[in-house]
N, C-alpha and C positions, 0 to 999 in steps of 0.2 A: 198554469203550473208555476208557481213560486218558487223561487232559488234551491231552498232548500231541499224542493220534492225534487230538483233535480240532480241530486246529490248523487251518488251511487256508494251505500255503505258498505259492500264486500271490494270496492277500488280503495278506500279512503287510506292516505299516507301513513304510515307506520309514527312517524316522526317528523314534526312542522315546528319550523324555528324563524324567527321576525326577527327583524333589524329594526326596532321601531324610532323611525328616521320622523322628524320633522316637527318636536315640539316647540322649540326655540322659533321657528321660523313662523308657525302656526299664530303662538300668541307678538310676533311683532307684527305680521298682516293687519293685527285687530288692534294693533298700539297698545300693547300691554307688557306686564313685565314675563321676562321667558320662566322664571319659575310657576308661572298661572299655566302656560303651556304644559309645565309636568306634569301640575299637580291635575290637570284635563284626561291629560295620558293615563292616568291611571284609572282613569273612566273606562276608558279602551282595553286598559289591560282585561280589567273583569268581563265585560262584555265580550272580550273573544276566548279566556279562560275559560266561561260555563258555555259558552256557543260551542266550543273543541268538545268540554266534557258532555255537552247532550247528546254531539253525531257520534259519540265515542272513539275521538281520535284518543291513543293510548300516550302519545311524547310530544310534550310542546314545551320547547325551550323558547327565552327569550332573552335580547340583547338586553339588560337593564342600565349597565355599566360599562363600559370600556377602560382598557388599563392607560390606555391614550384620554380617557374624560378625565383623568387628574390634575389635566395642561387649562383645565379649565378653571375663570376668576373664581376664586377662593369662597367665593360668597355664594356664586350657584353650586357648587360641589358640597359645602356645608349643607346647604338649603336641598339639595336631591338627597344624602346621608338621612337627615331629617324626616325627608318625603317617603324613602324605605321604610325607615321604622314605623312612620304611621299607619305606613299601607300594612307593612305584617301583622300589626295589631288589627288593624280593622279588618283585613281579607281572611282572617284565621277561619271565620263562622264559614266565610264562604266555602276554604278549602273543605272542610268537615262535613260540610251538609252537601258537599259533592264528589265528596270520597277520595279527594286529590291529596295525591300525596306532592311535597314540594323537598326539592334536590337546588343543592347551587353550583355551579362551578366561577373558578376563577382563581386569584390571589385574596381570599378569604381574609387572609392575616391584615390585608394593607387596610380592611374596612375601620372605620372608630368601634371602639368595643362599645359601643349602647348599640349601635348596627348589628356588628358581629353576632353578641348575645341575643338579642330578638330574634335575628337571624335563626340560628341553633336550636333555640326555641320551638320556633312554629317547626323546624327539620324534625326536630324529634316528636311533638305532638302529633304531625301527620305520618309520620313513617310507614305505619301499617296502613295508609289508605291506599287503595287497590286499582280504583277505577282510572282514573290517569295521573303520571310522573308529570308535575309542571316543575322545569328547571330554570332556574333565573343566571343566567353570565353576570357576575358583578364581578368588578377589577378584572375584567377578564380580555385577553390577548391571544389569539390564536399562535402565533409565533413563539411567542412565550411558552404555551404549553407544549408545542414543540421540541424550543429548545429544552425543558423540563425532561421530557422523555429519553433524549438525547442521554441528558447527564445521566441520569437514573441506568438506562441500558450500559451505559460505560463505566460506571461501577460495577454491575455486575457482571459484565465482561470481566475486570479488570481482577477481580474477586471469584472469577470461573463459577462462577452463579449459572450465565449462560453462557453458550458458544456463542460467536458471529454466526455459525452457519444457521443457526436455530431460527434467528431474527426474522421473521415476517411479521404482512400484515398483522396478523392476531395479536402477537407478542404486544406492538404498538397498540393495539387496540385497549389491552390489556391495561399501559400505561396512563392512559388520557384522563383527563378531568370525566371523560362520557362513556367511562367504560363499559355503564348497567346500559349503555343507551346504547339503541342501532343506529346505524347512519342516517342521515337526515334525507327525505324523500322529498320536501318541498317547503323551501326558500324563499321566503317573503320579504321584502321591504318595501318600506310605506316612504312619500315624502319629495318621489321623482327622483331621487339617485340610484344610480346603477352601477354600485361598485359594493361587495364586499367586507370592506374595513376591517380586515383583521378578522375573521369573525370565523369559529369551524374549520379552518381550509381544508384539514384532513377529511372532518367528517361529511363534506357536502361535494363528495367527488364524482357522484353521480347524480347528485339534489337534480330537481329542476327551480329554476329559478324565478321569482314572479316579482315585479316591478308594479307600483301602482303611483300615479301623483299623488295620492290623498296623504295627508301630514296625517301623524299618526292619533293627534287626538278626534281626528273625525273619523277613526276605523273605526266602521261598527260591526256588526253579525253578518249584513248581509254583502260587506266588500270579504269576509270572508270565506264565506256562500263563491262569491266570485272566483278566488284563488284557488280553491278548491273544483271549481266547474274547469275552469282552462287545466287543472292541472289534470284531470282525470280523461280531459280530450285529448293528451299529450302521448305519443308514442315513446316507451321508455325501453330501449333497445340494450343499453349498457356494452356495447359493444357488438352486438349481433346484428345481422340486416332484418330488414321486417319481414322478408320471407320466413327468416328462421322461426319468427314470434309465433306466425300463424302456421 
């Protein structure tokens, strides 16, 4: 039995979000420049994009951008700006011929406007596709949207919009860049680190988490397959003992 057939589709995560960690590091193993590393990554993206859309997982967000990658040489941050836009022009067909609709979150405004607008572009062309939400974090900081939420609720406090007493989960839920989206069920990052980064915090509070060393331009279908098989062997309690489950 191949990976795949040992999938189970009525288990599969509601919502699976990457941290695709390690293409800088990828292409200097092989003595190359680390832009050659991204523009590989974006090999991977597609290939785990229509691998997600075939088992019919419904929400796959991806780390593209960090609000922290701006601290990065002026030249690879122009050069990935770049690498976006060509990828939204060229992935359009894909989304379309597989019925993906594409969401962004982040600080949208901080992108170049040829990003921006391309950007916008393919969001409204795909809008109506049904079969699964792929979300891209570009300029995106968990902390940040955070603090964002923060402000937003205390205006409207402050304005008797809401009470304090009103304030729960939901409410925040409400506020986030991922508000169409459910919380995140399982947690990928690729590349051998095991931290994070800023990434969801709110949303991945019951995630489970998956660690792989493979750099991200060598993720293909079936280290997916993988992530997917441990994560479906995983008891997910959310606070309950395993007696309770069964």
């Amino acid at each position: 039995m191949d990976l795949k057939d040992q999938i189970h589709k009525d288990l599969l995560p509601k919502h699976v979000a990457i941290i695709m960690d390690g293409n800088g590091r990828w292409a200097k193993q092989k003595g190359l420049m680390r832009v050659i590393g991204h523009e590989n990554g974006t090999k991977s993206v597609r290939e785990t994009v229509e691998a997600s859309a075939e088992l019919g997982i419904k929400n796959l967000t991806l780390y593209a951008f960090s609000t922290e990658n701006w601290r990065r040489p002026k030249l690879e941050v122009q050069t990935l700006m770049k690498l976006l836009v060509k990828s939204l022009k060229k992935e359009i067909k894909t989304l379309q011929d597989n019925n993906i609709r594409l969401l962004a979150i982040g600080a949208l405004s901080d992108l170049p406007k040829k990003a921006y607008e391309e950007l916008q572009y393919v969001i409204e062309k795909t809008k109506n596709n049904e079969h699964m939400t792929l979300t891209l974090a570009l300029s995106y900081g968990s902390r940040e949207e955070i603090v964002n939420v923060i402000k937003e609720l205390s205006v409207k406090v402050k304005n008797n919009i809401i009470s304090p007493e009103n304030i729960d989960e939901s409410i925040i839920n409400k506020h986030l860049y991922t508000q169409n989206l459910p919380d995140v069920d399982l947690l990928i990052r690729t590349s051998g680190e095991q931290r994070i980064s800023n990434f969801l915090l709110w949303q991945i509070a019951y995630a489970e988490l998956y660690f792989t060393d493979i750099f991200w331009p060598d993720f293909k279908k079936h280290n997916l397959y993988e992530a997917l098989i441990d994560y479906q062997n995983r008891e997910r309690r959310f606070g309950k003992t395993s007696e309770q489950l069964t």
